[in-house]
N, C-alpha and C positions, 0 to 999 in steps of 0.2 A: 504494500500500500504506500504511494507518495507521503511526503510529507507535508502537510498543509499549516500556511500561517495561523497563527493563537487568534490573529485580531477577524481572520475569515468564519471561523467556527460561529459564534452570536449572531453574526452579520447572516449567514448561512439558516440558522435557527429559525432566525425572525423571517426570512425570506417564505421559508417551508409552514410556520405556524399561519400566517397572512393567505397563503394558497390554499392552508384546509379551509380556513374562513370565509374566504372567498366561495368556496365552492360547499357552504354549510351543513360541513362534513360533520356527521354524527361522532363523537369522543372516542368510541369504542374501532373505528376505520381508522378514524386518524390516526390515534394512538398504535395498529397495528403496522398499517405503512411506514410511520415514524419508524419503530422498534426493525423490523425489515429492512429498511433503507439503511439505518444505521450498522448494521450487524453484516451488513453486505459488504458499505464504505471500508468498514475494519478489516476487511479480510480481501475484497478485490481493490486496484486501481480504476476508480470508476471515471473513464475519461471524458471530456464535454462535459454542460452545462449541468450542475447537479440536480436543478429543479426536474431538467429531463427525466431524470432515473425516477426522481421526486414519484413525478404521473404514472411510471410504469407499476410504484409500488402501491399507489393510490388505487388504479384501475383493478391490479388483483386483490386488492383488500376490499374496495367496493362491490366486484363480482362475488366475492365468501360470503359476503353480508347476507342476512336472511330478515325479511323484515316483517312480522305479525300484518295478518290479513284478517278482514271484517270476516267473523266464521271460523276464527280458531285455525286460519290457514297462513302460508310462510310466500312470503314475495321474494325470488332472487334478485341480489342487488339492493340496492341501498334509495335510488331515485336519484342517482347521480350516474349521466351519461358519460362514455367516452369523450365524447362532443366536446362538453362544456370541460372537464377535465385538460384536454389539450389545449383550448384555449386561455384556458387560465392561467398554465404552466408554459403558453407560446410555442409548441412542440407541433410540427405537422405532423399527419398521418405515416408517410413515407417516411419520418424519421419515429416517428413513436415502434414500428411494425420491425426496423433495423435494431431499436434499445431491447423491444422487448421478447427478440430473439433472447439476447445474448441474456437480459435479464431470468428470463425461465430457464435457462441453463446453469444461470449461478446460484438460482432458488431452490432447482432441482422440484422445480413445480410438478404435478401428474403429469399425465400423457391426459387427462383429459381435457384438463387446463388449456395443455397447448395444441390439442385439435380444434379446441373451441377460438383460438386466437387464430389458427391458421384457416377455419374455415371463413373468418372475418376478414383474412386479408384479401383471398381469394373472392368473397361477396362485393369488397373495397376494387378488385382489378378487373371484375366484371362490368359494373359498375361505372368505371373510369372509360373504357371501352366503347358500353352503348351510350353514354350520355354523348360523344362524341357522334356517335351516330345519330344521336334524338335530333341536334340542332337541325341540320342539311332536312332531313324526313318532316322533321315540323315546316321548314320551309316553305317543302315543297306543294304541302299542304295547306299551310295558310297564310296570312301575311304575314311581314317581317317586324316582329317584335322589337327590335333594333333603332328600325326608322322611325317605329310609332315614338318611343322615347324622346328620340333628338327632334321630334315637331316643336315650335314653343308654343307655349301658353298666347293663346289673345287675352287670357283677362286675368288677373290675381282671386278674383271671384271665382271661374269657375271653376265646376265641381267632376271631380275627377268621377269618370264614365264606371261604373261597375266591371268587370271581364274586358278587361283588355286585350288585346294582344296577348301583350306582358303576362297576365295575369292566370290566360289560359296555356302560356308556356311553362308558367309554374306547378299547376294544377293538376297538368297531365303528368309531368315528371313524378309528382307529390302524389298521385295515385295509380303510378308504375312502383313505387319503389317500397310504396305502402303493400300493395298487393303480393309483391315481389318477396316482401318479409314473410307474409303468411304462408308460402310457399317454400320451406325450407329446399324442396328437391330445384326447384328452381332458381333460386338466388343466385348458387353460385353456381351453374353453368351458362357459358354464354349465350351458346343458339335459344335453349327455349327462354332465356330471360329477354332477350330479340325480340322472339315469336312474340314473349309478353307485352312488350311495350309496343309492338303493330298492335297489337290489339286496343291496347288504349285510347293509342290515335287514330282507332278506326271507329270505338266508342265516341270519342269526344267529334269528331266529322259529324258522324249520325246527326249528333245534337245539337250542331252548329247549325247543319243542313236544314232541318226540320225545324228548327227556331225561327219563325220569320226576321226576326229583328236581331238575328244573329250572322246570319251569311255575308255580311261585311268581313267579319274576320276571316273568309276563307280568301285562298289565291284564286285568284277567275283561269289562271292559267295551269291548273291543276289536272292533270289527265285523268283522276276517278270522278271526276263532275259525272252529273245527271246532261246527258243533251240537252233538257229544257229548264238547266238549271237559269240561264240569261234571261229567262222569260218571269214574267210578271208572278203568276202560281205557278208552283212546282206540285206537281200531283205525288199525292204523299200516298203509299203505298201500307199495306197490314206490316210485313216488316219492315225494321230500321234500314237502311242502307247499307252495305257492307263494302268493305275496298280492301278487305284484306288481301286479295289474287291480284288486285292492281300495286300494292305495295312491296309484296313478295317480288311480281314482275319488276318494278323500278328498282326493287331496292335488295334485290338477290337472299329473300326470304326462302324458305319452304314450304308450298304451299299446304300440304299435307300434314307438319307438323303444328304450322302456325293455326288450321283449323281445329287441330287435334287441342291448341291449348284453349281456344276458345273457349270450343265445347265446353271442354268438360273440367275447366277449371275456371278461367275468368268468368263467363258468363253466371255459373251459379255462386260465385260470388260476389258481385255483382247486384246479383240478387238479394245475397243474406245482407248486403251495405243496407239495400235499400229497405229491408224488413227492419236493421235495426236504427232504422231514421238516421245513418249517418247522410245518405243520401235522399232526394226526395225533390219531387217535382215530374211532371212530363216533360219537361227538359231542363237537366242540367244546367246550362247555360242561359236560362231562359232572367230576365234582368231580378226579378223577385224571389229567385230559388240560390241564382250561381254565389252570392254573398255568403249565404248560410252555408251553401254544400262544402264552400272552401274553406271558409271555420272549423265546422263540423269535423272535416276528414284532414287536416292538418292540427287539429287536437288530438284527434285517430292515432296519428302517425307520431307526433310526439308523446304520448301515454305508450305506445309499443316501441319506441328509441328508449326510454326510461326503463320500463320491465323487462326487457332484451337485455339493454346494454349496448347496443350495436351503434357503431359512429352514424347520426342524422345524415342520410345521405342526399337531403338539403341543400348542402354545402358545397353543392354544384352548381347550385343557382347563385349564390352568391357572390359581391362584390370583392370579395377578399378568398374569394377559390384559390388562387394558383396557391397564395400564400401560405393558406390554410391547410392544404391536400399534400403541396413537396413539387419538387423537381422533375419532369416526367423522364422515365431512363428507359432505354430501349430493351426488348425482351427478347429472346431468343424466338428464333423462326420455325422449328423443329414443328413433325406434325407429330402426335401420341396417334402411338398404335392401338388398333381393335376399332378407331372410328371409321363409321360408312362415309365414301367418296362424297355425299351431298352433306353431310354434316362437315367435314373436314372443309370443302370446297368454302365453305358461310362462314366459318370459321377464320380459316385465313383472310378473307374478303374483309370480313370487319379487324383484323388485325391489321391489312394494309390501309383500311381507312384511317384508323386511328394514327399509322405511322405518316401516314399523309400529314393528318389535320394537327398534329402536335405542336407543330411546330408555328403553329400561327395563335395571335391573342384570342379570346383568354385561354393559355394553356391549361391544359388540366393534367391529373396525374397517373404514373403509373409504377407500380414496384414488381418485385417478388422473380425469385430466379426462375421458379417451375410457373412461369406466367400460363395462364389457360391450361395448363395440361389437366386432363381428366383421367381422375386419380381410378387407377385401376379395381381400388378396394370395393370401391362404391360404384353400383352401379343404381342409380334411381328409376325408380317404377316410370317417370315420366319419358328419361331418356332410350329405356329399354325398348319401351313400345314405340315411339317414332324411328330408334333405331331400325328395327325389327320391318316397321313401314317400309323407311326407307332402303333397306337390302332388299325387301321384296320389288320395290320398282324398279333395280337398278337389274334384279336377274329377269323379269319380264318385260325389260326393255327392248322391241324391236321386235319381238314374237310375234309368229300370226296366230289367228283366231283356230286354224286347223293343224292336226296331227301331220310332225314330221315324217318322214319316208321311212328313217329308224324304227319310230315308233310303230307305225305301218306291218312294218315287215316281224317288227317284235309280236306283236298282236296275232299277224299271218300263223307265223311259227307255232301259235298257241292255238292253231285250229280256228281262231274268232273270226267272223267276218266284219268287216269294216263300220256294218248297223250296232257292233259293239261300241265305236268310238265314238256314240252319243255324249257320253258320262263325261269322258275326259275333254271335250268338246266343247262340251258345256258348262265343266268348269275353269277351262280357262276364259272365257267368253266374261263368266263370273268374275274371276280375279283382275282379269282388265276392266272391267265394269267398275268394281271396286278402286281400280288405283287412277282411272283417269278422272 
């Protein structure tokens, strides 16, 4: 361990006792991060800012925490987020994720401990990826949130418009990433967390569309328009409008899997938002409803950052992103084996975008050595079955509808005559049926 000046130690104290305060750390956290951090200092060289190490000991004292629930029940965590914890210690994510390697390693923390950090980084690099992708796709979708800002004001008076732009670029993010948490299988791989967020922006279109005194906010040059969207009424149809095949198409989706998250994941809940009034209204967006829905599901979303623990991932919209997030570093190219050629092909595609858009303001972030690779251990129910889709379209790709000459002659060989190759005939007929 270094040797550190007499007059730095108080100076050091006072620094550390102001940041539990700051972040109105219960006696019983403080006091164990203190005791940890200090028993660490003793025995390693803990190099960089101390306050740094400070947060990593904070975060694992606040995760142990167990807090009395209404009903005799125990809350994990304390009600103190990653979030708020980094910013008060000034610490980015990319550099908290580098401290608290090393730190779990001198702590000799569990293995569950650090699955649970490492599936947080990996949720954090997914994450950094599509939002990168969200920008361009919202674009192209609807107007530029950008320009509407840099208009100015005609009057000191007037009163700022409900659902902006602005506001629905917030919105849609904040109920991707909402959704995105209750989805453990989902979070942290990238393709269906993709598929996820087409789906949101094909929610939030519906509601744009179908709002009369909303389709301002859409692009007029938008290739999933209705033909008669230009006109006066737009005939409004039993269901919602859908543009997921049109987004897939632009924006080298899958169409197969992105309907698959729909179904049977977004949409029914979706549904349970709107049963338990976090949402509500026949449209969304609509000027009387969108005030409330964005309160409501950004209270949502911060009460599930709090009981989680998981960094607000918010903090992509914000002004102070780059700073907040880290330096973005470049990841390795490599593809992981056992993935299907469509999944790999989407995969790389949003990795070359990201390496594209990096580099231009506002940067965003990205870390971790095994970037995207999908951990061989786990295989999720979600990914399995579009896996599973997508090999099957890839080997009945190009097949005709009738029995090979092989097969033919295999059949022959067995005495059958050819009125046998009903069945087989007719199930492939099925299976393409199924996959187109």
């Amino acid at each position: 361990s270094a040797e550190r000046p007499p007059h730095a130690q108080p100076h050091r104290a006072a620094r550390a006792a102001r940041l539990c305060q700051e972040l109105n750390l219960d006696a019983a956290s403080a006091a164990e991060a203190l005791r940890d951090f200090t028993a660490l200092r003793g025995t390693y060289s803990l190099e960089g800012e101390a306050l740094h190490w400070l947060a990593c000991a904070l975060y694992v004292a606040c995760r142990k925490s167990l807090v009395p629930t209404v009903g005799s029940g125990l809350m994990e965590g304390n009600g103190v987020s990653l979030t708020r914890i980094l910013r008060s210690a000034r610490l980015s994510l990319i550099q908290f994720f580098s401290k608290m390697k090393k730190w779990m390693e001198m702590s000799n923390l569990p293995q569950e401990f650090r699955d649970r950090v490492e599936r947080l980084e990996r949720n954090f690099e997914v994450s950094t990826v599509i939002f990168k992708k969200f920008e361009p796709i919202f674009l192209d979708i609807f107007q530029n949130p950008y320009e509407e800002t840099s208009k100015p004001q005609r009057s000191r008076k007037q009163r700022r418009v409900p659902c902006s732009v602005k506001d629905l670029f917030n919105f849609c993010w904040t109920l991707f990433v909402y959704t995105k948490g209750n989805f453990r299988m989902i979070g942290d791989d990238l393709v269906n967390s993709y598929h996820l967020l087409l789906c949101c922006l094909d929610l939030i279109f519906a509601n744009a569309l179908l709002c009369p005194n909303r389709r301002e906010l859409l692009n007029p040059s938008f290739k999933g328009l209705p033909v008669d969207f230009h006109m006066t009424e737009i005939k409004v149809s039993e269901d919602p409008p859908c543009i997921i095949a049109t987004l897939c198409e632009l924006h080298d989706g899958l169409l197969v899997e992105a309907k698959g998250i729909k179904e049977h994941y977004f949409k029914p809940y979706i549904s349970k938002l709107f049963d338990r009034k976090i949402l509500k209204g026949e449209c969304l967006l609509d000027l009387c409803n969108f005030t409330e829905n964005n309160k409501a599901l950004n209270k949502e979303y911060e009460e599930y950052v709090l009981t989680v623990g998981d960094f607000d991932e918010r903090v992509f919209l914000g002004a102070d992103a780059e700073e907040e997030i880290g330096t973005p570093r470049k990841f390795p190219a490599d593809v992981p084996v056992g993935k299907t050629a469509a999944r790999a092909h989407v995969e790389c595609h949003l990795q070359q975008h990201f390496e594209k858009k990096r580099s231009f303001a506002p940067s965003t972030p990205l870390t971790g050595r095994r970037y995207l690779r999908e951990k061989e251990a786990v295989i999720t129910p979600v990914a399995s079955a579009t896996q599973s889709v997508s090999r099957l379209q890839s080997i009945v790709a190009g097949l005709k509808n009738t029995p090979s000459e092989q097969l033919i002659t295999i059949f022959d060989c067995e005495d059958m005559t050819k009125s046998s190759l009903k069945a087989p005939h007719l199930f492939i007929l099925l299976l393409q049926d199924i996959l187109i």
